[in-house]
N, C-alpha and C positions, 0 to 999 in steps of 0.2 A: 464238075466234080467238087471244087471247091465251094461252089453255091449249098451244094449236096450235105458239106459236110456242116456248115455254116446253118442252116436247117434242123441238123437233128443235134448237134450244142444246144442252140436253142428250144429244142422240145426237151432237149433232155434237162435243162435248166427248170423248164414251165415244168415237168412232172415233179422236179424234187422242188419246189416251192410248194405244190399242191400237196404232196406228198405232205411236209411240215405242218402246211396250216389243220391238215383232216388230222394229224397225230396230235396238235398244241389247242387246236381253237376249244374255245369256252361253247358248250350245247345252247341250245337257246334258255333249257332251263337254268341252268350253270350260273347264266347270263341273269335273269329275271333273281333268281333266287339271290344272286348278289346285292342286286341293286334295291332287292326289299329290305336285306340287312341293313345298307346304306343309311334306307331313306328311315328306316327304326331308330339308327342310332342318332340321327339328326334331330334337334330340339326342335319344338316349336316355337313359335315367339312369344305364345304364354309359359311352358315351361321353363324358355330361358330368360322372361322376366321374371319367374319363381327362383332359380336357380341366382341371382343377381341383388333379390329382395333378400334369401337369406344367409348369402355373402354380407352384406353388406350389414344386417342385423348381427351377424357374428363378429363381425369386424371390429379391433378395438381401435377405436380414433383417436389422435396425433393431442387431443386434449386429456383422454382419459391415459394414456400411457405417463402425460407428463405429470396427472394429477395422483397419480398410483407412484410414480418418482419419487416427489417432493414428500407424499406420505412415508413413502421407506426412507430419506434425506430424515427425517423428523424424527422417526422410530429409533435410525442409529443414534442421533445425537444425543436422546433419552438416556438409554444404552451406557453410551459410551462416558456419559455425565455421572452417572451411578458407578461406574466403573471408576471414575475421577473422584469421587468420594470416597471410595474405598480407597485410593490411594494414598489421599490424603490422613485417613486417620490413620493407615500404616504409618505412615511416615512422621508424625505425631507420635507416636506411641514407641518406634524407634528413637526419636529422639528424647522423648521423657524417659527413656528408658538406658540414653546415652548407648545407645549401640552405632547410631551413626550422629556425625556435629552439626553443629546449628548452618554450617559453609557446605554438607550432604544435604540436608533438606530444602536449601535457597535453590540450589543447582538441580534436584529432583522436582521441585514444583514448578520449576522456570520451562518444562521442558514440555511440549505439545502434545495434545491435540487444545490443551485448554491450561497456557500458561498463568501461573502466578505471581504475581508482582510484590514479593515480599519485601 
């Protein structure tokens, strides 16, 4: 009796495994239709030396970043020089004009990005 029961556990086990894979499994089309996508979306090795060549032609290099740097480094200092002349004939023109003392304009022009040694 025991053998008996031990028997149909196990058929009943084997149906509902059968049972899953005929409700879940991929059809054979399913199957093929996938693996076409697959193999579509995969490059070839000339695409993906196209793909590599125009990376790399768009790529900005560890040279040109630094020489685009120093360009802006240069630009500001332009800038900021022009800016330092106009400060200074402010401050001229304050003092000829005694609105601040000759001890105001030592102390304004001493002071950075581009000190004067008056």
């Amino acid at each position: 009796m025991e053998e008996q029961h031990k028997t149909e556990t196990t058929l009943d086990d084997i149906f509902e495994v059968v049972s899953f894979i005929k409700d879940n499994a991929a059809t054979k089309e399913e199957f093929h239709k996938e693996i076409t996508a697959i193999k579509s979306a995969i490059l070839t090795k000339e695409e993906f030396h196209k793909e590599i060549t125009a990376i790399k032609f768009d790529m900005a290099t560890k040279d040109f970043v630094t020489e685009k740097l120093f360009d802006l480094q240069g630009n500001l200092v332009v800038l900021m020089r022009k800016e330092d002349t106009k400060l200074k004939v402010l401050v001229e023109t304050l003092t000829e004009k005694h609105v601040i003392t000759e001890e105001d304009k030592k102390r304004i022009l001493s002071l950075e990005p581009f000190p004067s040694l008056i």
